[in-house]
C-alpha positions in Angstrom: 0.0 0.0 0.0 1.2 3.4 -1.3 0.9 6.2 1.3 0.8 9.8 0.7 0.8 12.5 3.4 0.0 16.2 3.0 0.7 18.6 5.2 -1.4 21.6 5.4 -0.6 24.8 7.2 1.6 28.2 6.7 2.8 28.1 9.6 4.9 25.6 9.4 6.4 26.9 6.3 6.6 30.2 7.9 9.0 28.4 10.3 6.3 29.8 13.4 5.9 25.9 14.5 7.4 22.4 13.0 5.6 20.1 11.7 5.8 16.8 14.3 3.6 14.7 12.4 5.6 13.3 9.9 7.7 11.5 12.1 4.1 10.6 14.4 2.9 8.5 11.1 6.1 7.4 10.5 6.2 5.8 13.6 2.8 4.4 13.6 2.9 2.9 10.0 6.7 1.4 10.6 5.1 -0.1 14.0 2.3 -2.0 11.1 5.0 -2.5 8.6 4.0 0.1 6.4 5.5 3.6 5.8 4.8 6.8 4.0 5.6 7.2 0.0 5.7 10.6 -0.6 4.8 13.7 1.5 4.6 17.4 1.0 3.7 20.1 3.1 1.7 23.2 1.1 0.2 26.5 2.4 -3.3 27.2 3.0 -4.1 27.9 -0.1 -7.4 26.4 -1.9 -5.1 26.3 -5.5 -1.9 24.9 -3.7 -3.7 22.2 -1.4 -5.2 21.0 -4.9 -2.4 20.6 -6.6 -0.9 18.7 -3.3 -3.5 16.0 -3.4 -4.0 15.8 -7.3 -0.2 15.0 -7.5 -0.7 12.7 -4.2 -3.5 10.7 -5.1 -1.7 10.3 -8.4 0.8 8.0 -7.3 -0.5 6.9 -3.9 -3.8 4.7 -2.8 -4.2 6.3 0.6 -3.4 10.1 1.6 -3.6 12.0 4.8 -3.5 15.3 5.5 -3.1 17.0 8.7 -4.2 20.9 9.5 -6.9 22.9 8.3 -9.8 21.7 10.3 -10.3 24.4 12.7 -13.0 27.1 12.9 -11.4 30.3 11.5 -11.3 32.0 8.3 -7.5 30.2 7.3 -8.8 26.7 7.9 -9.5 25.9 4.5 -9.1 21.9 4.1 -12.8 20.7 4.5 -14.1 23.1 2.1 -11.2 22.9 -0.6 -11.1 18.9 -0.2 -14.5 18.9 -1.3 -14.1 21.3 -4.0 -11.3 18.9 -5.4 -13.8 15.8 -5.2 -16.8 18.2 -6.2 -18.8 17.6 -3.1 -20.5 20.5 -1.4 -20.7 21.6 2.0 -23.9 19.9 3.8 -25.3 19.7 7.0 -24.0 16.7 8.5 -26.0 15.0 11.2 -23.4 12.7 12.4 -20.8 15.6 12.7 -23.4 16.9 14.7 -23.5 14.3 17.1 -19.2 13.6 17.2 -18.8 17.7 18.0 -21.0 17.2 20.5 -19.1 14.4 22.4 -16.1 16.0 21.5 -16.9 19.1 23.2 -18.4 17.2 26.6 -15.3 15.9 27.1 -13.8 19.0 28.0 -17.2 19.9 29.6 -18.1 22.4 26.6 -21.0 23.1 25.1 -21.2 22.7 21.5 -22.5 26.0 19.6 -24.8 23.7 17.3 -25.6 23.6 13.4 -24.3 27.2 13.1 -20.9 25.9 13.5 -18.5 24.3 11.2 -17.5 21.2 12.0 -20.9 20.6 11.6 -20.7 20.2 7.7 -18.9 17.9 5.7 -18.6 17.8 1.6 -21.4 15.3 0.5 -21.0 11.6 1.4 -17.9 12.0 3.7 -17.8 10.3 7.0 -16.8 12.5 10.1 -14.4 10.7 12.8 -14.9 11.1 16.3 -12.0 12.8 17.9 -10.7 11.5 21.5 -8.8 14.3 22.5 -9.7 17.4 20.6 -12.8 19.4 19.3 -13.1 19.3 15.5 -14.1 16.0 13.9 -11.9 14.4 11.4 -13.3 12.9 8.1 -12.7 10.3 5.5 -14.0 9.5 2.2 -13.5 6.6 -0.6 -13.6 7.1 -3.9 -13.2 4.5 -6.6 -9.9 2.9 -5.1 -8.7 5.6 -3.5 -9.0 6.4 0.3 -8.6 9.9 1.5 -8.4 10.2 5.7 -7.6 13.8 7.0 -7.3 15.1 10.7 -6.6 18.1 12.5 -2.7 19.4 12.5 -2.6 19.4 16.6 -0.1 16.5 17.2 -1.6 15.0 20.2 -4.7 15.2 18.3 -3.3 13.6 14.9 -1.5 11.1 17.2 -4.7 10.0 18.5 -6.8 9.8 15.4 -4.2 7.8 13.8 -4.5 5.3 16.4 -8.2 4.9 16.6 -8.9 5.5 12.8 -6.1 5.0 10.5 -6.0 0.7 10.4 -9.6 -0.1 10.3 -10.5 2.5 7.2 -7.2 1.6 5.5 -7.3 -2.7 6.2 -8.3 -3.6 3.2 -5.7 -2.3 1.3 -3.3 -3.9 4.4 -1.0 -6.5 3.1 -0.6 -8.8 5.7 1.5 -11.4 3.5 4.2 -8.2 3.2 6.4 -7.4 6.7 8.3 -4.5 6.8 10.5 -3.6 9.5 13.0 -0.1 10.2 16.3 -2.0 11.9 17.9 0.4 13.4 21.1 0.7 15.1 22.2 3.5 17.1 25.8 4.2 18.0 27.5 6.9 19.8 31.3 9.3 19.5 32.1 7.9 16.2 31.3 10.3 12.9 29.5 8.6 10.2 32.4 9.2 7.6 34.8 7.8 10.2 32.5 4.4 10.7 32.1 3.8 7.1 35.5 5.2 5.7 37.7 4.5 8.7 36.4 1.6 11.1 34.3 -0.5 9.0 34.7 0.5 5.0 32.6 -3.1 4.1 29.8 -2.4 6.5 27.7 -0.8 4.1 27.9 -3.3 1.2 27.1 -6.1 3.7 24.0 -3.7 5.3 22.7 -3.5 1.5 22.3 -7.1 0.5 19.1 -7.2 3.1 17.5 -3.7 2.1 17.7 0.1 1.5 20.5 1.1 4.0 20.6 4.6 5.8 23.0 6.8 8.3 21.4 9.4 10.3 23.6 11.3 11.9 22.6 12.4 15.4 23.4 14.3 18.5 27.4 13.0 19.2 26.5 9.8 17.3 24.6 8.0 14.5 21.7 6.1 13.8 22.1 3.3 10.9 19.0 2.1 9.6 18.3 -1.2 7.4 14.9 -1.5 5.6 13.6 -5.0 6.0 10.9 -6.9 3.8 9.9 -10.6 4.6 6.8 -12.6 4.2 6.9 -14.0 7.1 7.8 -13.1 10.7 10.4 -16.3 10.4 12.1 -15.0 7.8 12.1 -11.0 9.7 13.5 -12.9 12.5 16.0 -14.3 10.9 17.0 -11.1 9.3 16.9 -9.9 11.9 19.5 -12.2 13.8 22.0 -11.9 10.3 22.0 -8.5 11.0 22.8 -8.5 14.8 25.6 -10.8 13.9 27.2 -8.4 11.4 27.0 -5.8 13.9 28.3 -7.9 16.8 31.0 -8.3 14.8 31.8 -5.6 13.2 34.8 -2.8 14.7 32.4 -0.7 15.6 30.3 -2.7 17.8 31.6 -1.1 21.0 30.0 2.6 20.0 26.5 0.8 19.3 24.6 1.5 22.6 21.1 0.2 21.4 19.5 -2.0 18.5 15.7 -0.7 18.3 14.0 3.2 17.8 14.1 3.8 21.6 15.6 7.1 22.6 18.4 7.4 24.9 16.4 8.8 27.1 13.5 5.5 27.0 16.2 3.2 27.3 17.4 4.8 30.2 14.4 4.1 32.1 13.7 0.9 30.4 17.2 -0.5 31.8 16.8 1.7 35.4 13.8 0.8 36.2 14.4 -3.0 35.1 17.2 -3.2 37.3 16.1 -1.2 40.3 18.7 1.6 40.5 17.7 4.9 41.4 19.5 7.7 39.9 19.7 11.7 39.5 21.9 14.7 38.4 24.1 17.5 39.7 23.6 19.9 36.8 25.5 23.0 36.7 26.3 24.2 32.6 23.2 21.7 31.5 20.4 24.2 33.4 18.3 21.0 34.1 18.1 19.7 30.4 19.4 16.4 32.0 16.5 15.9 34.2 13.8 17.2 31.8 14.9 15.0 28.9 14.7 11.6 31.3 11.0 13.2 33.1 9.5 13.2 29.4 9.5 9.9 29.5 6.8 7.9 31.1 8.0 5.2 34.2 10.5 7.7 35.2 9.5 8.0 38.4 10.7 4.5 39.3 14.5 5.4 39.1 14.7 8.9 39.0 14.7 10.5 42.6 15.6 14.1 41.5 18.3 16.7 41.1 19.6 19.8 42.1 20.8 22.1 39.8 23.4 23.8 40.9 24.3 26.8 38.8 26.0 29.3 41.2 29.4 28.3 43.4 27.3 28.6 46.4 24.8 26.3 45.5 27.3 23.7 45.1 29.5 24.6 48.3 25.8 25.0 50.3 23.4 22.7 48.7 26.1 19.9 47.1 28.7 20.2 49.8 31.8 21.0 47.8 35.1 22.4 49.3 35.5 25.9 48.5 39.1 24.9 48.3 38.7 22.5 45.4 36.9 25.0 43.5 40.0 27.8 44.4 42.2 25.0 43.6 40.9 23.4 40.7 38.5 24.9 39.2 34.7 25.1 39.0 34.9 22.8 35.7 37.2 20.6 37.1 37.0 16.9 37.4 37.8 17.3 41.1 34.8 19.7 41.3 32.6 17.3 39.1 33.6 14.0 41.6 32.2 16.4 44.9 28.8 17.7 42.6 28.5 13.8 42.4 29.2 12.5 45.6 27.0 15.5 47.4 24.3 14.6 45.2 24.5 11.1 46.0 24.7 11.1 49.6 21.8 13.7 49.8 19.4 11.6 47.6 20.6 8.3 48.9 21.4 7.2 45.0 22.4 4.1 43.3 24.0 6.5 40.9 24.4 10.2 40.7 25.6 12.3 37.5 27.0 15.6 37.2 28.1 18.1 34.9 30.1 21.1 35.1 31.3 23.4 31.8 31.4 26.1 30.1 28.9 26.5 27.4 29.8 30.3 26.5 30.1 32.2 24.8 32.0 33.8 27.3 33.7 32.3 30.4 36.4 29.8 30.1 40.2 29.6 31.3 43.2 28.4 29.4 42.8 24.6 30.7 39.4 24.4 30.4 38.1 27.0 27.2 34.6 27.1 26.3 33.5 23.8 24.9 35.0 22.2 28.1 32.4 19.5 30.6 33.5 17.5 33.4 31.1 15.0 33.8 31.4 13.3 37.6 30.1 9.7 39.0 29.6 8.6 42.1 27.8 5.3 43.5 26.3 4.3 46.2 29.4 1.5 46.9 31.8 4.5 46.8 33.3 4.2 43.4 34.0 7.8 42.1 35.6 8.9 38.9 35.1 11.5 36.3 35.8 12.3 32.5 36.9 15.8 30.5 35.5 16.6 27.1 36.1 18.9 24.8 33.2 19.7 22.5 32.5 22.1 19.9 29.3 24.5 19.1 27.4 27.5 20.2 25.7 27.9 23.8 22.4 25.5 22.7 24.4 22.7 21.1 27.5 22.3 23.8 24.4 22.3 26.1 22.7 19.6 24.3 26.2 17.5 23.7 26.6 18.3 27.7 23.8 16.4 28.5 24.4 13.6 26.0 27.5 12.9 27.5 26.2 12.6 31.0 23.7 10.4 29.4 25.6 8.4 27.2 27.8 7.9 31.2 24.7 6.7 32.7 23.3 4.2 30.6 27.1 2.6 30.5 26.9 2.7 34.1 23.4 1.2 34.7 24.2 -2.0 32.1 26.8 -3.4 34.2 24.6 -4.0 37.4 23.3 -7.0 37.6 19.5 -7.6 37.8 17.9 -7.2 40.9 
């Protein structure tokens, strides 16, 4: 099955939000062995929307489109999509009756027939919306499916998930498994793996599908495209490919096989284990502790953290000798080793993180210039140590790569407990 996906909205062109859906039905068709053809994103724009889903639905059997379904004047979707099938706006009874749930849910009450996500184009079928006002729709024509939802991406999210598989099963191949293998490794630069460390890896990638390098934040995400017709033979593919990797020089940067982020697998392997952890985050701001409380089942592991921007936070709060700061340095790896050991006697922690750096522009000494991060360890059984890095980038990105580091530390850390 050929999937098409048309983003709708000037905004996103206009660079005033970014479009998060793509990568939402990428997910969810790669999780039912599909994934998306073709997609464009147009302005709203009767003429250009038009021309979006004429060349769409030219090459493509089922096309979604996100945006455009609100009240105001700019939400142009329903009406244009009907123009383009020739279907005019009618009063649509079941509309009526989703808008109405969809608005109780947030204890609302809906205007009524005046408003317009009560009509739909003629013979299109609203879809009840689970966490949003405005009704979606779909409509079927010859062999062609169209399904389009509002541009909110919780709101797409959801739709997807209670809409997208049973409008769109019988064009479902179920004979035809596809699977995203992906590989995520850290520190090394993609030119460096496939130039340097492993020049064959990609030839040997290719015999078993369309091969790609991502390159992310201080690593890179190699991805191989499986097909199989049965889940046997995706298995086994599967195994070939772990094998190869396993093998390969660059098997000690890899520090996940699957589309978890750093951040999931984190908790996944925390909370599986039973270690509790938390951060001492001076240059990071707290970035450390938001990134790992996004996820859900945090709670479990993480106890908390102190962020300790200013000297006397760390001397009061953390407990750090004034002398090995006047010594040493703030970013120091003697500094770093107290943040951690503070942190970890106050919180009672099987592990506790920190990180210290400057992230400029400004600030910096000689030893330790901008671009600089100590990143300290301490554990519960008294093992301390810490690392210096120098990175490269403005304030945002050597914050980022600061708290990747101390991330990249932890997760190393966590897989060598054993099970509890």
């Amino acid at each position: 099955m050929k999937i098409g996906f048309l983003i709708i909205g000037s905004e996103v062109l206009d660079g005033k939000i970014s479009d998060l859906n793509t990568k939402l039905l990428a997910d969810f068709l790669r999780n039912h062995h599909l994934q998306i053809n073709e997609a464009l994103t147009v302005r709203d724009d009767s003429q250009v929307i038009k021309e979006g889903l004429e060349k769409l639905f030219r090459h493509n059997e089922v096309v979604v489109t996100s945006g455009g379904l609100g009240p105001t004047k700019d939400d142009l979707t329903k009406e244009t999509i009907g123009d383009f099938f020739q279907r005019k706006l009618v009063l649509n009874e079941e509309a009526i009756k989703i808008s109405e749930k969809n608005y109780q849910q947030f204890d609302r009450q809906f205007p009524g027939k005046s408003h317009g996500y009560a009509y739909l184009p003629e013979g299109f079928i609203p879809l009840s919306n689970s966490t949003g006002f405005a009704p979606g729709f779909t409509y079927k024509e010859k062999d062609k499916i169209l399904l389009s939802f509002p541009g909110v991406p919780r709101e797409f999210k959801s739709m997807l998930q209670d809409h997208f598989l049973e409008l769109c099963s019988e064009k479902i191949d179920s004979n035809v498994l596809l699977k995203h293998f992906i590989v995520r490794t850290k520190n090394i630069p993609e030119e460096k793996i496939f130039g340097e460390v492993d020049p064959n890896l990609w030839r040997k990638l290719e015999s078993f599908g369309d091969v790609s390098s991502l390159p992310i934040l201080m690593g890179v995400d190699i991805g191989v495209k499986l097909k199989a017709l049965s889940q046997r033979e995706l298995m086994e593919k599967e195994q070939k490919l772990k094998d190869i990797f396993s093998q390969s020089p660059i098997s000690p940067a890899i520090w996940h096989i699957g589309t978890e982020s750093l951040e999931e697998k984190i908790i996944q392997v925390a909370n599986k284990k039973k270690r509790t952890f938390g951060f001492a985050e001076s240059a990071t701001g707290g970035l450390c502790s938001h990134r790992i409380t996004s996820v859900s089942g945090s709670s479990q592991s993480f106890l908390g953290s102190i962020i300790c921007y200013d000297e006397n936070v760390k001397i009061n709060q953390l407990g750090v000798n004034r002398e090995t700061i006047n010594t040493f340095n703030v970013v120091s790896p003697e500094t770093a080793i107290e943040m951690a050991q503070g942190l970890q006697k106050q919180l009672n922690l099987d592990i506790a993180i920190s990180i210290t750096g400057y992230a400029g522009p400004s600030g910096g000494t000689t030893e330790y210039p901008v671009g600089s991060a100590c990143i300290g360890l301490a554990l519960k059984d008294g093992t301390i140590r810490a690392q210096t890095l120098r990175l490269k980038g403005d304030r945002e990105i050597l914050k980022q790569r600061f708290s990747q580091a101390a991330l990249y530390t932890l997760l190393e850390e966590l897989e060598k407990f054993a099970e509890s």
